[in-house]
DRENDREN-549443 format. One record per residue: residue number from 1; residue in three letters; x, y, z of N, C-alpha, C, O, CB in turn. Coordinates in steps of 0.001 Angstrom, whole numbers, padded with zeros to 6 digits. Glycine has a CB too. Layout:
REM DRENDREN-549443
SITE   kemar   tigu       nxx       nyy       nzz      caxx      cayy      cazz       cxx       cyy       czz       oxx       oyy       ozz      cbxx      cbyy      cbzz
SITE     NUM    ALA         X         Y         Z         X         Y         Z         X         Y         Z         X         Y         Z         X         Y         Z
...
//
This chain:
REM DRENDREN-549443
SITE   kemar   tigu       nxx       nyy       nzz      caxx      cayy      cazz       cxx       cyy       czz       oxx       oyy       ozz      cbxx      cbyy      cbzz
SITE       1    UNK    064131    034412    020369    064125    035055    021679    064532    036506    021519    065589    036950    021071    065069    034326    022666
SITE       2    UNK    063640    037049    021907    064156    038384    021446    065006    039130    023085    064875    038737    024245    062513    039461    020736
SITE       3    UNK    065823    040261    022552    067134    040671    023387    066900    042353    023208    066479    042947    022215    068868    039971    022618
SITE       4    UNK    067384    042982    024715    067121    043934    025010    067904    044507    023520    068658    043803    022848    067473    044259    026505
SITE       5    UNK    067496    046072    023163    068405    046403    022224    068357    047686    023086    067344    048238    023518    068079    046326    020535
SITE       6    UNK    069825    048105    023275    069526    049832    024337    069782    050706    022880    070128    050041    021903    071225    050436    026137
SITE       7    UNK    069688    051536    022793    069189    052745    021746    070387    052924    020823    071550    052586    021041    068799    054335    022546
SITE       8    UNK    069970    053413    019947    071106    053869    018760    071238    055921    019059    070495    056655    019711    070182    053306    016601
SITE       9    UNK    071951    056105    018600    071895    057990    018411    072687    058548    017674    073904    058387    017761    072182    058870    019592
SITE      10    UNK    072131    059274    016855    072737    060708    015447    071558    061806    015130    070456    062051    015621    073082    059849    013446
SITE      11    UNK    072310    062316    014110    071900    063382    012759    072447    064395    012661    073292    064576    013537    070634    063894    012626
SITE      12    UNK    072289    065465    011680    073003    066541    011447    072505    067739    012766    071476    067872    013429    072688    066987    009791
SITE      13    UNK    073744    068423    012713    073156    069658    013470    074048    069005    015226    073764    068121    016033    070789    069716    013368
SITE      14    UNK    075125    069995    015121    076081    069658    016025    075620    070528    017425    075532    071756    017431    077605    070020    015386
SITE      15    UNK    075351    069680    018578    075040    070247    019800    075794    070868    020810    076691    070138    021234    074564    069513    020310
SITE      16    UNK    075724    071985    021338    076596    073436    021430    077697    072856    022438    078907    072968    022244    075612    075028    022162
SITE      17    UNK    076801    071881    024136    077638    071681    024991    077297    069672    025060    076253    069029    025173    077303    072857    026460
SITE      18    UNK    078508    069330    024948    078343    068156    024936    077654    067123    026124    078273    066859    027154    079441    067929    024660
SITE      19    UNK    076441    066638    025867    075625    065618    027280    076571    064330    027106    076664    063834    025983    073485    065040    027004
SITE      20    UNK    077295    063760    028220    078030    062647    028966    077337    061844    030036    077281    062396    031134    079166    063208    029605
SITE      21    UNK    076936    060953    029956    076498    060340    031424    077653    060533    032497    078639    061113    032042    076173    058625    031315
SITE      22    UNK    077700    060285    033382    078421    060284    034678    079309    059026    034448    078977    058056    033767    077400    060197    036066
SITE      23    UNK    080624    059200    035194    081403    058338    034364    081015    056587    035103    081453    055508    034703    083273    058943    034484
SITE      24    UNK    080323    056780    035948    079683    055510    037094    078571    055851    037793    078415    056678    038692    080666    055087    038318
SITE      25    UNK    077635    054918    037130    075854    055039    037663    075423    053680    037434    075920    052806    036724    074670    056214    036648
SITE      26    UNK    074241    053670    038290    073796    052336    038508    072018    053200    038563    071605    054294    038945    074658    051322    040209
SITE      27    UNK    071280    051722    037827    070043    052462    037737    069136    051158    036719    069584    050196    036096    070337    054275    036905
SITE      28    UNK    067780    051636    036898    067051    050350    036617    065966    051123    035109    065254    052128    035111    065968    049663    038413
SITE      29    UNK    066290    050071    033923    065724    050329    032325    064237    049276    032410    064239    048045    032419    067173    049631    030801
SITE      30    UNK    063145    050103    032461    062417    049127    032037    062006    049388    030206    061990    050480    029638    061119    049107    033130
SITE      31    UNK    061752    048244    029682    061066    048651    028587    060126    047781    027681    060025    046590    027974    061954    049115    027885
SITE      32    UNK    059600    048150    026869    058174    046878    026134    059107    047220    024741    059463    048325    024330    055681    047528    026062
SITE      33    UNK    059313    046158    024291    060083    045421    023132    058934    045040    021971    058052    044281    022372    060901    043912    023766
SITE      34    UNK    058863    045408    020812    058004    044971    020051    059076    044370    018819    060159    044920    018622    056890    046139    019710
SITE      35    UNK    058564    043028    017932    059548    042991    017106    058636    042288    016077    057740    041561    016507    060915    042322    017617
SITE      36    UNK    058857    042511    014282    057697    041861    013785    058838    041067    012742    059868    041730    012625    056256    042957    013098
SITE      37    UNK    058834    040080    012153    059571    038823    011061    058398    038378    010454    057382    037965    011014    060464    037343    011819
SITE      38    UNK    058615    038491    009306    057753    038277    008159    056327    037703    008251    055783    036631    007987    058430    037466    007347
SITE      39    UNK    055826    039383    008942    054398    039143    009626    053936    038646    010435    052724    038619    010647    053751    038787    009228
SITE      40    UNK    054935    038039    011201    055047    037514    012667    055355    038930    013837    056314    039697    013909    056511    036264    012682
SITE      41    UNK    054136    038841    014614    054558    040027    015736    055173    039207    017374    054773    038158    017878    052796    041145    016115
SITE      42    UNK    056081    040011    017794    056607    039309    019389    056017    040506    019969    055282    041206    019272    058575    038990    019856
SITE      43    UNK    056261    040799    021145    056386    042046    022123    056725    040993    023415    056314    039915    023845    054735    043226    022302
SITE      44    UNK    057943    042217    023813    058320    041410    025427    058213    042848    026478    058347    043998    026060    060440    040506    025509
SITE      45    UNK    058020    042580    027496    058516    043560    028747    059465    042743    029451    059330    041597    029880    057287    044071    029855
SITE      46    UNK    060944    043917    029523    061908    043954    030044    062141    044684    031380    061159    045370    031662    062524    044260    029211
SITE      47    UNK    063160    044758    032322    062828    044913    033305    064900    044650    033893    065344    043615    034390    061316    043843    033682
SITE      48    UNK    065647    045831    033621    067128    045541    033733    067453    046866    034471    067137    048051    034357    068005    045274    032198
SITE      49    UNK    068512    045837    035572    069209    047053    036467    070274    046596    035759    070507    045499    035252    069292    047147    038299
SITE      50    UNK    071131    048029    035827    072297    048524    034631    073502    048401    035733    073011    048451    036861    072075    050462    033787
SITE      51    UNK    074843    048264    035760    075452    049371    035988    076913    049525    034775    077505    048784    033990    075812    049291    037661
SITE      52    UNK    076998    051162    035297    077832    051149    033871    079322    052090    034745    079221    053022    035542    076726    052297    032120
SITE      53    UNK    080430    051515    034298    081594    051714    035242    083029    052038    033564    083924    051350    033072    081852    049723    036633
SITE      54    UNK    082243    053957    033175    083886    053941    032309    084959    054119    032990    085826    054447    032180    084156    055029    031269
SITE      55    UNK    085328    054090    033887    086608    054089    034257    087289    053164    034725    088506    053350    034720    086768    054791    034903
SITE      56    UNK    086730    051771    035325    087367    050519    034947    086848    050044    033857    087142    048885    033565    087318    049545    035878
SITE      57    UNK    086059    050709    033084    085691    049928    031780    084948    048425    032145    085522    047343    032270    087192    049655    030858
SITE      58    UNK    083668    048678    032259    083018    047482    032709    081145    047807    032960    080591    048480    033829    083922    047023    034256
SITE      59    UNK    080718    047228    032119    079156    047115    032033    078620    045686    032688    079048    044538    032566    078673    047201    030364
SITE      60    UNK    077848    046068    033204    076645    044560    033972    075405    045351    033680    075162    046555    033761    076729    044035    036212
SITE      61    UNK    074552    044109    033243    073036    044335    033352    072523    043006    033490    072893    042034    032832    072349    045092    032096
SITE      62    UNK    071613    043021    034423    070817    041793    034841    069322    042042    034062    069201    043249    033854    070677    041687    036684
SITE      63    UNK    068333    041394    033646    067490    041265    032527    066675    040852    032674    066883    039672    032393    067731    040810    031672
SITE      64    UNK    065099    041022    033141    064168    039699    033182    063249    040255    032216    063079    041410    031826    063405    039193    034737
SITE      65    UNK    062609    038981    031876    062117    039696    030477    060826    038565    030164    061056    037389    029884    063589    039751    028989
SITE      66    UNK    059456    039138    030263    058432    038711    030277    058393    038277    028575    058632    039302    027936    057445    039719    030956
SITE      67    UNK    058190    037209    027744    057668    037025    026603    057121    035947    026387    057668    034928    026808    058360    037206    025803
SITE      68    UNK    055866    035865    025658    055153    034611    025478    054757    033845    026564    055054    032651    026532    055835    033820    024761
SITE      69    UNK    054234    034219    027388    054067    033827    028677    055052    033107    029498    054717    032383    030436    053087    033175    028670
SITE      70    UNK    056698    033383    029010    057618    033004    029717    058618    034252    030452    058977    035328    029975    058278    032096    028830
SITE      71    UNK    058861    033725    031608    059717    034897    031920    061628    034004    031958    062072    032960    032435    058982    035716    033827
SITE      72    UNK    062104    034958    031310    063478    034794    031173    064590    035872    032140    064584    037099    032040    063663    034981    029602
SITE      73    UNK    065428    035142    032987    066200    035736    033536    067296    036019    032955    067593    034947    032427    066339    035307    034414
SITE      74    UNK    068457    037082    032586    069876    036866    031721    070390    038014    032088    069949    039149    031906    069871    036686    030018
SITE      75    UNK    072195    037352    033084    072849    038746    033354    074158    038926    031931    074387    038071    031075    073697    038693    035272
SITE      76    UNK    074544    039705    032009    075375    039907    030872    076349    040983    031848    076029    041897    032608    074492    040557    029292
SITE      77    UNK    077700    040404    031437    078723    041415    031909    079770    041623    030651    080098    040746    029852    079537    040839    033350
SITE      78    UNK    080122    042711    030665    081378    043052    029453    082430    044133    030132    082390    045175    030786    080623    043902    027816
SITE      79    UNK    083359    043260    029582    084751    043579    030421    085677    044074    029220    085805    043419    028186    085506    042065    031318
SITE      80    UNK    086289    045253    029447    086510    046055    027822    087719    045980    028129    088390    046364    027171    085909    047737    027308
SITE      81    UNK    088532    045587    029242    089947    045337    029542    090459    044112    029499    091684    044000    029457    090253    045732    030670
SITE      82    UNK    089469    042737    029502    089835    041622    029019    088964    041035    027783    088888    039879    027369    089875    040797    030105
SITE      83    UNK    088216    042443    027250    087527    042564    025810    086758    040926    025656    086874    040127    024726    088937    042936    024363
SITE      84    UNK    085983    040807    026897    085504    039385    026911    083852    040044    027017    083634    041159    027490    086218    038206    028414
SITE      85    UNK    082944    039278    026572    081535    039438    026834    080876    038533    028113    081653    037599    027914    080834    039068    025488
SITE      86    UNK    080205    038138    029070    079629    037110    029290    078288    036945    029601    077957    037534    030630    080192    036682    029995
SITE      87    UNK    077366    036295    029002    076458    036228    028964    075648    034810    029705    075360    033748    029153    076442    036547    027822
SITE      88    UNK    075421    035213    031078    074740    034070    032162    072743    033889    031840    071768    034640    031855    075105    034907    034209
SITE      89    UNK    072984    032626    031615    071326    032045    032195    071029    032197    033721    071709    031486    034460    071113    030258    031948
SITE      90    UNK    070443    032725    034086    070283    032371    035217    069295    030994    035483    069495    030056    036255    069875    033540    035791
SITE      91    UNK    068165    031233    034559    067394    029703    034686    067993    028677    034369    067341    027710    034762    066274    029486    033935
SITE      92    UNK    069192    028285    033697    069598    027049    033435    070926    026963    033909    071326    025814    034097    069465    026709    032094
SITE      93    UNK    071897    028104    034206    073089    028175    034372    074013    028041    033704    075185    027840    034025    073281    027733    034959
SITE      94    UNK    073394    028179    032398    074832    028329    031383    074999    029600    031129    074230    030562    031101    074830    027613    029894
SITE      95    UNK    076596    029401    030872    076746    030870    030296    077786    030762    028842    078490    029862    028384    077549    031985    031654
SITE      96    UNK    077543    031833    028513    078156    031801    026732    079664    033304    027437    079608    034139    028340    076142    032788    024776
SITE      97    UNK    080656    032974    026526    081866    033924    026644    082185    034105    025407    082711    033136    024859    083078    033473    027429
SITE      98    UNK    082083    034728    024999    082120    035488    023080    083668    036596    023511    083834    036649    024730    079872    037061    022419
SITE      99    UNK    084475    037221    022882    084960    038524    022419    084070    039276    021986    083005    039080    021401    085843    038496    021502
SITE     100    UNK    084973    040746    022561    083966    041936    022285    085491    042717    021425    086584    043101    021841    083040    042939    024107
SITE     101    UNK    084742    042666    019887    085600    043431    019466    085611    044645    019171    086145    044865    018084    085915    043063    018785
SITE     102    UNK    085126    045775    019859    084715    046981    019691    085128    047678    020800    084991    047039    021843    083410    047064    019455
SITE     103    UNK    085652    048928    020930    086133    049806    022242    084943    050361    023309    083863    050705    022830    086929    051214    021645
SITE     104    UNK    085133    050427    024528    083866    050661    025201    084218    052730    024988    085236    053368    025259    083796    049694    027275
SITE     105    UNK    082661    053271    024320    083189    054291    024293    082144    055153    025356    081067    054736    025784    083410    054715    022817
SITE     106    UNK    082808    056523    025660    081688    057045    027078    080817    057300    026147    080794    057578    024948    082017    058531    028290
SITE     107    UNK    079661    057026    027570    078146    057552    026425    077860    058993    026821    077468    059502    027872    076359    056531    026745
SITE     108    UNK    078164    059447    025710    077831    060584    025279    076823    060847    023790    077025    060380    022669    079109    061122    025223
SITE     109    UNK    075903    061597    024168    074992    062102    023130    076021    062645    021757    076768    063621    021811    073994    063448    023874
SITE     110    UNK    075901    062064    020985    076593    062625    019648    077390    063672    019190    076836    064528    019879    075889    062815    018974
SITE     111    UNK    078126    064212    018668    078025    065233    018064    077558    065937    016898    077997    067069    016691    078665    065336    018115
SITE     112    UNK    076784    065454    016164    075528    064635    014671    074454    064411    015412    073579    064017    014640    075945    062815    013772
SITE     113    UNK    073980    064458    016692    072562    064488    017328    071694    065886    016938    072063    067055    017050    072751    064394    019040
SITE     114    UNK    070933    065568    016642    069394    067230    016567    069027    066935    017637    068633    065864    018100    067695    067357    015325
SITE     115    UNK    069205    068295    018222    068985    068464    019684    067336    069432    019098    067249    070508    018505    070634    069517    020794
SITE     116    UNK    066134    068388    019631    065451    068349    019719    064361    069523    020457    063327    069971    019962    065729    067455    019861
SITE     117    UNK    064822    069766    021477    064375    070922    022598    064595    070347    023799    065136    069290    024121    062817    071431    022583
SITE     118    UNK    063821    071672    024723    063862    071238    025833    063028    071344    026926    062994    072566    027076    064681    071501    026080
SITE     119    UNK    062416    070924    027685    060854    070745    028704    061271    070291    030114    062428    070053    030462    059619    069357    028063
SITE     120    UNK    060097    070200    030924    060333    070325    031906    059231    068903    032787    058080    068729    032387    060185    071917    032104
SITE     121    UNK    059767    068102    033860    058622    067654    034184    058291    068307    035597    059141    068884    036276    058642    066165    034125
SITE     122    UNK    057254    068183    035880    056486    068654    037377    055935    069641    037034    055335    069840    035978    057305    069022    038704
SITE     123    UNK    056093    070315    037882    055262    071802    038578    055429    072575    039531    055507    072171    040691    054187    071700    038979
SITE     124    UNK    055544    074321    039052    055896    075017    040035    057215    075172    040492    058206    075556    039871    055286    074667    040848
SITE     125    UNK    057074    074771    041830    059048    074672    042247    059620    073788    042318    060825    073686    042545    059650    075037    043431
SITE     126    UNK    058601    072714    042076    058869    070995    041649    059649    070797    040058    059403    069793    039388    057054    070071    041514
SITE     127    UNK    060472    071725    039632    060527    071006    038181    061925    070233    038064    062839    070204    038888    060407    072194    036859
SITE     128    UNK    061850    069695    036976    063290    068975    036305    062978    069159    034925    062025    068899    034191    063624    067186    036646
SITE     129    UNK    064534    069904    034776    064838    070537    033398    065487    069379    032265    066647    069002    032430    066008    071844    033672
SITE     130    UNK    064684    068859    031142    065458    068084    030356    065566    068323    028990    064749    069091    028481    065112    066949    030491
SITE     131    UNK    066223    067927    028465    066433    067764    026800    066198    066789    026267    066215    065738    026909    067574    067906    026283
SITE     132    UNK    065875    066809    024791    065295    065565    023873    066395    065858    022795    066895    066979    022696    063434    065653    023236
SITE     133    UNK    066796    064673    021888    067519    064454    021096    067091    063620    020130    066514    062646    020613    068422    064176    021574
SITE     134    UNK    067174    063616    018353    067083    062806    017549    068569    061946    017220    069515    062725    017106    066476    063524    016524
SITE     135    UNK    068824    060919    017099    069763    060096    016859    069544    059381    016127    068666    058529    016265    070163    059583    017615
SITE     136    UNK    070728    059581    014491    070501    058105    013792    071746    057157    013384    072650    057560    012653    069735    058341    012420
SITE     137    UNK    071706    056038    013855    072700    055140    013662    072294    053852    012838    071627    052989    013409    073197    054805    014954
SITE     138    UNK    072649    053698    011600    072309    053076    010430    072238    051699    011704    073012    051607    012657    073555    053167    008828
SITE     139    UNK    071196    050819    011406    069812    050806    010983    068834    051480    011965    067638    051351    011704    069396    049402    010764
SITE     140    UNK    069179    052172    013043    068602    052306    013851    068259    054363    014248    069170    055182    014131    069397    051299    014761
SITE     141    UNK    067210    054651    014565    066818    056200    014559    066352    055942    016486    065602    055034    016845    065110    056778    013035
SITE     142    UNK    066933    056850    017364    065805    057213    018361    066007    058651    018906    066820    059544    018666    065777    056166    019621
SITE     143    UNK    064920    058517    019753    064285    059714    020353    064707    059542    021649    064033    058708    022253    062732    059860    020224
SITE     144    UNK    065645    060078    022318    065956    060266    023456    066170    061694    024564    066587    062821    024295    066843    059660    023267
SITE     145    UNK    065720    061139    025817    065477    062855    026598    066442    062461    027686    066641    061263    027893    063549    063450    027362
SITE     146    UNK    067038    063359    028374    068340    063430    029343    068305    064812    030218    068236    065934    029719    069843    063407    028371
SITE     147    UNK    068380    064459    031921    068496    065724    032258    069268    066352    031717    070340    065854    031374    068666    065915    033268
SITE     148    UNK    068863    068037    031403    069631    068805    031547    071029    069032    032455    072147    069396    032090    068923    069407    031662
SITE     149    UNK    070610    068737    033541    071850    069099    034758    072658    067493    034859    072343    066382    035287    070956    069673    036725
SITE     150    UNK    073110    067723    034612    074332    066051    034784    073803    064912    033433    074093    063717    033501    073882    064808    036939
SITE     151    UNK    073165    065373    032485    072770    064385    031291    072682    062846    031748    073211    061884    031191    073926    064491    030061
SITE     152    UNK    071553    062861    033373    070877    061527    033529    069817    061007    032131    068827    061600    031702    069931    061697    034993
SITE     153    UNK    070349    059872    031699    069515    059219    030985    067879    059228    031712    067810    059068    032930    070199    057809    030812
SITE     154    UNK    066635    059415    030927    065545    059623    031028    064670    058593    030402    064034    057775    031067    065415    060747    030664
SITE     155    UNK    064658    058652    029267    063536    057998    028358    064369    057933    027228    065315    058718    027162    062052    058842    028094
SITE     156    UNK    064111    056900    026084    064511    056761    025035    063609    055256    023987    063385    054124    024415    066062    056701    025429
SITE     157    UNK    063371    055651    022992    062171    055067    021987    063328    055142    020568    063878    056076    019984    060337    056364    021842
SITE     158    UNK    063338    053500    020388    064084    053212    019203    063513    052600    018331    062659    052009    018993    065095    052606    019365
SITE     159    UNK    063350    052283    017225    063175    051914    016126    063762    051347    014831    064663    052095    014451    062843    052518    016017
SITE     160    UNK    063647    050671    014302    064582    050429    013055    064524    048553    012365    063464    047950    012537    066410    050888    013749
SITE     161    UNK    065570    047896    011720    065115    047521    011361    066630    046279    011106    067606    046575    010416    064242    048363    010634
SITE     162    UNK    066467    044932    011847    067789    043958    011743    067347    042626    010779    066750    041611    011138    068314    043356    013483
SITE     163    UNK    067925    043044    009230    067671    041856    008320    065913    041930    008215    065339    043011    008088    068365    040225    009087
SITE     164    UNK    065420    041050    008264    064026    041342    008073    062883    041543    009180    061675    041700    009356    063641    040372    007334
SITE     165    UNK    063971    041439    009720    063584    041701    011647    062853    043260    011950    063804    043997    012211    065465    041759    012817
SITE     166    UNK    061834    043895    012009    061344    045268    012400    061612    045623    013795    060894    044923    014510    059885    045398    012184
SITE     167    UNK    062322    046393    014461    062044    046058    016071    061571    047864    016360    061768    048771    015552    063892    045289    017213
SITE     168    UNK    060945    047994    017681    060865    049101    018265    060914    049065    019430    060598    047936    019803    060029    049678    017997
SITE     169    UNK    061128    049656    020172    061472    049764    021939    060850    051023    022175    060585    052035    021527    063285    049832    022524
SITE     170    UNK    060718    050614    023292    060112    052184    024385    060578    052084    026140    060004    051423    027006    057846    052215    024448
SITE     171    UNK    061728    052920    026288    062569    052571    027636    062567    053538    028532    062931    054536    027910    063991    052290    027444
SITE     172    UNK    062349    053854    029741    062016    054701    030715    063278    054223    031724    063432    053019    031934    060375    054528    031252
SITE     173    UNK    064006    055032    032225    065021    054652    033533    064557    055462    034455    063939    056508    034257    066669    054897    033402
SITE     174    UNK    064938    054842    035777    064256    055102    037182    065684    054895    038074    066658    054300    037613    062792    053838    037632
SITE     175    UNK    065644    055414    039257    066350    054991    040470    068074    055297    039913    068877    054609    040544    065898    053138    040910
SITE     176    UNK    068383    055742    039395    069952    056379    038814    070376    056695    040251    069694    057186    041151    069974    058026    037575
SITE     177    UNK    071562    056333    040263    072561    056548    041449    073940    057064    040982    074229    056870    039801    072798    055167    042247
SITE     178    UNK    074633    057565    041610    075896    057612    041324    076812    056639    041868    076636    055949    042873    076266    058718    041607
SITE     179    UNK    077850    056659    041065    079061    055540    041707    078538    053968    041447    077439    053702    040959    079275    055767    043664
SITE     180    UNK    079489    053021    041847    078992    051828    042106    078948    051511    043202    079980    051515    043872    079448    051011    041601
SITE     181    UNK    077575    051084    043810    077962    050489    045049    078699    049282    045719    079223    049306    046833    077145    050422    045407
SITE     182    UNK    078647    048128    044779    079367    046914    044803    080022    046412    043447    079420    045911    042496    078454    045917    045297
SITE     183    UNK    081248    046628    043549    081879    046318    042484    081755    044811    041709    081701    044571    040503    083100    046593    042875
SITE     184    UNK    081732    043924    042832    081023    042470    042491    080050    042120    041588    079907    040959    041205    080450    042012    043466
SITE     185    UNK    079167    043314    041107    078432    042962    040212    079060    042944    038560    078238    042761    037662    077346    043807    040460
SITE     186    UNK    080348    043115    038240    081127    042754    037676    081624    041742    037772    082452    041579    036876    081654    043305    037658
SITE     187    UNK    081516    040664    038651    082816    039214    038790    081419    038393    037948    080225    038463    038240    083532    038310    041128
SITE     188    UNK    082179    037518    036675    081199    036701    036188    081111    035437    036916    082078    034682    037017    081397    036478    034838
SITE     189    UNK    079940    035191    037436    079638    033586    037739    080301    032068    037562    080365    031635    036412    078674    033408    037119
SITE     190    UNK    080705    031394    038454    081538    030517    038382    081766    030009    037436    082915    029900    037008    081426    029843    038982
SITE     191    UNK    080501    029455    036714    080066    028934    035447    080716    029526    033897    080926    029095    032763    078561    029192    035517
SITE     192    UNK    080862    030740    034652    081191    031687    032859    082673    031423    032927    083251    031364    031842    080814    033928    032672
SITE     193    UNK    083423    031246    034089    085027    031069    034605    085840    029773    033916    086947    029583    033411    085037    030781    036399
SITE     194    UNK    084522    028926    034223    084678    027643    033187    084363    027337    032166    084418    026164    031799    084358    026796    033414
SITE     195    UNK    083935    028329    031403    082860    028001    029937    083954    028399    028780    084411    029542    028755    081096    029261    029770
SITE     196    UNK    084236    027707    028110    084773    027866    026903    084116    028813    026062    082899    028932    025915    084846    026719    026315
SITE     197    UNK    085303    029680    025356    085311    030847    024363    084880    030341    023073    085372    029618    022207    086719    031527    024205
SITE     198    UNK    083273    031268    023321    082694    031261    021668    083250    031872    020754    083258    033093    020905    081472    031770    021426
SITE     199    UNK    083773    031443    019760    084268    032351    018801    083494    032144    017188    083111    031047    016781    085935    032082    018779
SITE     200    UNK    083399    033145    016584    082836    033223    015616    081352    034331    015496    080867    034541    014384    082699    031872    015427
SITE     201    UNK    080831    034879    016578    080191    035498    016658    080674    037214    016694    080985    038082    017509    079633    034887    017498
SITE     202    UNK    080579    037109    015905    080869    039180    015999    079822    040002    016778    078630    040007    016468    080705    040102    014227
SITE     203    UNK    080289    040623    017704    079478    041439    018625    079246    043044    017698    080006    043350    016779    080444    041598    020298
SITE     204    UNK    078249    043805    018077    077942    044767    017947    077684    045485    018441    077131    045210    019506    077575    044817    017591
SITE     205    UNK    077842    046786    018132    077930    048013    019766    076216    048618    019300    075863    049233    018294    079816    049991    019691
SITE     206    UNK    075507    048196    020354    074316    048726    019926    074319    050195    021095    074762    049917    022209    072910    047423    020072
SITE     207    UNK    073929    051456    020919    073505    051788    021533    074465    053125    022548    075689    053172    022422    073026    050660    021849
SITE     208    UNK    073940    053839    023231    074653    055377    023950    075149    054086    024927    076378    054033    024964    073374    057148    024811
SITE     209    UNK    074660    053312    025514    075471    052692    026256    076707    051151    026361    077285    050424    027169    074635    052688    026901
SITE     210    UNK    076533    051378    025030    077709    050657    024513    077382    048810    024461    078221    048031    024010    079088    051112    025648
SITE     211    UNK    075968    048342    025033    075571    047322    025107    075894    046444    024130    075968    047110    023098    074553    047429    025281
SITE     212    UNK    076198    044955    023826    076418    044342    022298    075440    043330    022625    075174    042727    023666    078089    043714    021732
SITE     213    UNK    074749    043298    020866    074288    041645    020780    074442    040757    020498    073635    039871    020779    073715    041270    020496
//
């Protein structure tokens, strides 16, 4: 089953003023997932509203995710103050509770990012000013663009490579808000309240937004 992977980011060449997301935004990632295992190809389309909260330290993303002619629902919340993961079915109603042993850190574009350039979309008096960035984080390289003015996440295309696993992504965000509007989308599901702690799985910080798999 393949799982969203949100982006990796580096390289040499230190960028002058540092890009931060906003310290609380809510906003919707779509993206087409390709992944190939020993000449075996997948591709999924994903389809996740985010929200990301550093200052209580707390990520939710809800997930639906077209593959193999199945569609899969999966919310995932991570709580960096009770360093718990939880990961809900929505189609079946289980949920898995792992440890997250890694610090939630703000996403910020690198300081080892190649700042790439910078372009514009629209026209005329219609524009929006953004930047592109190269990022590499062993196993993983992407290409990511961010407004200029408040470093809203934009687009980002990853690549790389888990065990013999090839994967690539291509992710576009839409509808960015500020703040949270309902904090509730943090409380995990009754189910996860009662689910016994997986242990033995080591989480990993994939990504500018601190996501684990």
């Amino acid at each position: 089953m393949l799982k969203l992977v949100v982006s990796a980011l580096f390289i040499a060449l230190a960028v002058a003023d540092q890009c931060c997301t906003p310290d609380q935004w809510e906003g919707i990632a779509g993206s087409i997932v390709g992944t190939v295992t020993n000449g075996k190809s997948t591709s999924a389309q994903t389809t996740t509203s985010m929200s990301y909260d550093f200052t209580d330290m707390m990520l939710a993303a809800t997930t639906t995710t077209m593959v193999d002619g199945m569609t899969l629902k999966n919310m995932t919340i991570i709580d960096y103050n009770k360093k718990l993961m939880y990961n809900f079915n929505e189609m079946t109603g289980d949920c898995a509770v792992t440890p997250v042993d890694q610090p939630f850190k703000k996403a910020c574009i690198p300081d080892d990012a190649k700042q790439l350039g910078n372009f514009y979309y629209g026209a005329g008096d219609n524009m929006l000013q953004a930047t592109s960035y190269m990022i590499k984080q062993d196993p993983f390289t992407a290409f990511v663009s961010f407004t200029a003015t408040g470093c809203i996440p934009i687009a980002e295309v990853v690549y790389g490579d888990m065990g013999q696993t090839a994967i690539m992504s291509d992710t576009g965000f839409v509808n960015i808000t500020p703040g949270i509007k309902d904090p509730s989308v943090f409380d995990p599901p009754e189910s996860c309240q009662q689910a016994k702690m997986q242990h033995g799985h080591k989480s990993e910080r994939r990504g500018l937004l601190g996501l684990h798999l």
